[in-house]
N, C-alpha and C positions, 0 to 999 in steps of 0.2 A: 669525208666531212661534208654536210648540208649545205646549201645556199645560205642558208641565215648565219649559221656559226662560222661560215664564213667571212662573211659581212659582218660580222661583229669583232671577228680577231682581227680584220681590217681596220676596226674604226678605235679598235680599244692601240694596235700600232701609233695610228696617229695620233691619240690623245696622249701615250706615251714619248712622241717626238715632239708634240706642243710643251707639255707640261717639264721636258729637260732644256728646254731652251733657257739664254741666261734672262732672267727678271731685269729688267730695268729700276736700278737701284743703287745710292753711293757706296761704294766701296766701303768693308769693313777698319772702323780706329784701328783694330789691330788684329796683325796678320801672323801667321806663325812661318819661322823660320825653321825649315826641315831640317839642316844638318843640324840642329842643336834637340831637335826632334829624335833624327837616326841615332842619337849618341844615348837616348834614354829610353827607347823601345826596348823592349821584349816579347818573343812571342806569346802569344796570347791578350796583351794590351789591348785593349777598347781605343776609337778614335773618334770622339765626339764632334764630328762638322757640322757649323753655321750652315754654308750653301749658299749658293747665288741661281740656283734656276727658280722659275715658276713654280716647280713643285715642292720644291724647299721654303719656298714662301709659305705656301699651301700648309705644309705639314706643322710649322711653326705658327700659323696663326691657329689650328684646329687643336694643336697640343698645347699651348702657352708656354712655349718653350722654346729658349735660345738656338735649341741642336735641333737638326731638321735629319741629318743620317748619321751613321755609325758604320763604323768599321773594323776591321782586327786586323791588325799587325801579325805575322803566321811565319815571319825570317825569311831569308832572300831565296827567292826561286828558280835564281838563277845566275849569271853573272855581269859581271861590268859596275860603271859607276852608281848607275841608278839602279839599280833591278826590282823587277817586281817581288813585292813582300808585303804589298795589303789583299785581302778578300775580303768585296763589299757586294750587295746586291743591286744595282742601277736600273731604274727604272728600266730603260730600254737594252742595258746589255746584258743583262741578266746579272746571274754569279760570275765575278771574275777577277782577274790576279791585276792590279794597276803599281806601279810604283810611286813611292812614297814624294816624288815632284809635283804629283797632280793635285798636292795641297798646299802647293806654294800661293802666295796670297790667298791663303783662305783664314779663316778661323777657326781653329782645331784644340782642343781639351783629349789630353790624353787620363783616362782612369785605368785603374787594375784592380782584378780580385785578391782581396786581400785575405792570409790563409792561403793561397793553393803553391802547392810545390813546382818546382821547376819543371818536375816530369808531367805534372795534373796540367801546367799552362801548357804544355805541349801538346799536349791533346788535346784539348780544347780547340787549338788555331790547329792539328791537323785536321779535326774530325769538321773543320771550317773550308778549308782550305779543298774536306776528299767533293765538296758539291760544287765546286769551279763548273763550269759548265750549265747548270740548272736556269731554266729559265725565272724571269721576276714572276712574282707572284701578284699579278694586278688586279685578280679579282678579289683576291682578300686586302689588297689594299684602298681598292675601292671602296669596300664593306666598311673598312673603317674608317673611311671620311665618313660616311656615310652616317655613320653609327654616333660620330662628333659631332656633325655639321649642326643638327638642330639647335643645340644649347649654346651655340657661339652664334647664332642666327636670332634668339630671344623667340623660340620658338616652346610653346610649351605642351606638345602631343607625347603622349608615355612612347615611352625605347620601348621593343620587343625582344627580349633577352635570347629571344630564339633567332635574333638577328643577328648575334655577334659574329665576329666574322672566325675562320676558321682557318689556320694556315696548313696550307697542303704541304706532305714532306716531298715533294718533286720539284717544288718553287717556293722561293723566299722572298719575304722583303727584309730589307735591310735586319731591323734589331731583333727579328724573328729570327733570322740566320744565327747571330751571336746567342742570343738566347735559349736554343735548342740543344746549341753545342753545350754553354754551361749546365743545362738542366738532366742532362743526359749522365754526366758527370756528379751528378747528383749535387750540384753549386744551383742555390735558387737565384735571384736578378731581384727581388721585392719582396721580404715579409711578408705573409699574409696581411696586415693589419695595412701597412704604407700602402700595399697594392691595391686593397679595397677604398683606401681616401683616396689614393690616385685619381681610381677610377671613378670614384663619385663625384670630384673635381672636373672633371673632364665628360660628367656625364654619361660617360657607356654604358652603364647601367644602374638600376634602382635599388638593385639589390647585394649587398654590402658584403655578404658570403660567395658570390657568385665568381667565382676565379674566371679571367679571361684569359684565353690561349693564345694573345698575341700580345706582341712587347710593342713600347715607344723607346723611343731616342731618348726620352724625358725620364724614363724609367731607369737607364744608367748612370745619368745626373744624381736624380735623387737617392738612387740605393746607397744604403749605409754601408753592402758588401765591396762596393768599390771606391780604392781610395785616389784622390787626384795623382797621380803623378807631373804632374807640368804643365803652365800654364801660357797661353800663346805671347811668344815673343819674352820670356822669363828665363830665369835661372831655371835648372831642373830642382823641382823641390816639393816635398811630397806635402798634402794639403789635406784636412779631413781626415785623417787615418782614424780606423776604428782604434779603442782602447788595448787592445789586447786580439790579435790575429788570430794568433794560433787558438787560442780559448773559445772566441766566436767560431773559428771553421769547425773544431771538435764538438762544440754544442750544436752546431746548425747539423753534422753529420749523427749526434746520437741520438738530440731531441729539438726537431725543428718548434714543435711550443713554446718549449724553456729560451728559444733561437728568438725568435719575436718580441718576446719580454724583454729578453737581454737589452736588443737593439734596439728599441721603442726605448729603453732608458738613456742608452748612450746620446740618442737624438734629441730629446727632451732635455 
């Protein structure tokens, strides 16, 4: 390795260990209670965090959005009271297994794909679960501040669509991780249609067909394919469910056009 990429892996570490430090910030109205959490997981679950560092601020002002990370619930990894059974991507610790304590006071929305089988959520959080070890992926996380920052700044220079960022399959960020698992599996995360208002919302790009290859936190909020399961500090009680499961996963699996229509009505 260079001098320079040196000194850069150096400097990208420390903005890494700035940006997870905690925000100076009141405490969330409401926090969720894990054990009533652990009693309504299953593997594969999405786990939509608030956050309390700097860069959950960050990610939540650039997104307009509540949820700053994401995570997946993938079943106990091992043993004892706690045991690790989330894989999340952490700015600084890369891909890795944490137990489900580490969102005690926090703010946590749990969703599910709705449609997929017991054995399809299985894979899902394992084929999550097989990248434990990978490091974060900071240069595409960068890209995509980068790629927001303008249109939240009142800046009005055209995006270069040749700028989007790209996520490397060796490193993840966070709703990239989750989302490669479901897309693999042939489960999309956004319509065509919602994902391009997303993204013109959000500014990423000018061009309304142009599919981008990296997810938001904001993006499993709004998907129609995923339904609330629990809500922080609540009954467990399911929220949003699409009309009819099984019928939208069989139309999204034999014709994802007819799949968009569907769902663009049910939202509407």
């Amino acid at each position: 390795m260079g001098i320079v990429a040196t000194l850069v892996q150096k400097a990208m570490k420390r903005l890494a260990a700035y940006l997870n430090q905690p925000c100076a910030r009141q405490p969330p109205m409401v926090t969720t209670d894990v054990e009533e959490l652990a009693s309504v997981l299953r593997p594969g679950d999405v786990l939509l965090v608030e956050g309390k560092t700097r860069f959950a601020a960050l990610v939540k002002y650039l997104t307009q959005s509540t949820w700053s990370h994401v995570a997946m619930y993938v079943g106990p990894l091992g043993d004892g009271p706690d045991p690790i059974c989330i894989v999340e991507a952490d700015i600084e610790g890369g891909v890795r297994g944490i137990s489900l304590s580490e969102f005690r006071d926090m703010r946590v929305r749990v969703v599910r794909a709705s449609g997929l089988t017991e054995v399809e959520s299985a894979e899902v959080a394992r084929r999550v679960a097989s990248r434990m070890g990978q490091a974060y992926d900071l240069d595409c996380a960068v890209e995509l501040a980068r790629s927001l920052w303008p249109l939240n700044r009142g800046a009005d220079r055209p995006r270069s669509d040749s700028a989007a960022p790209i996520p490397d399959t060796d490193r993840a960020i966070c709703s990239t991780l989750l989302a490669q698992a479901f897309e693999e599996i042939g489960y999309p995360i956004l319509p065509p249609a919602t994902r391009a208002a997303v993204d013109l919302s959000l500014g990423l790009t000018t061009k309304p067909a142009l599919a981008r290859p990296v997810h938001t936190p904001r993006d499993f909020d709004l998907s129609p394919f995923f339904a609330v399961v629990t809500q922080p500090a609540s009954r467990p009680v399911v929220l949003r469910p699409l009309a009819d499961h099984s019928v939208v996963f069989s139309e999204r699996r034999a014709a994802p056009a007819r799949l968009s229509a569907s769902v663009s009505a049910i939202r509407d």
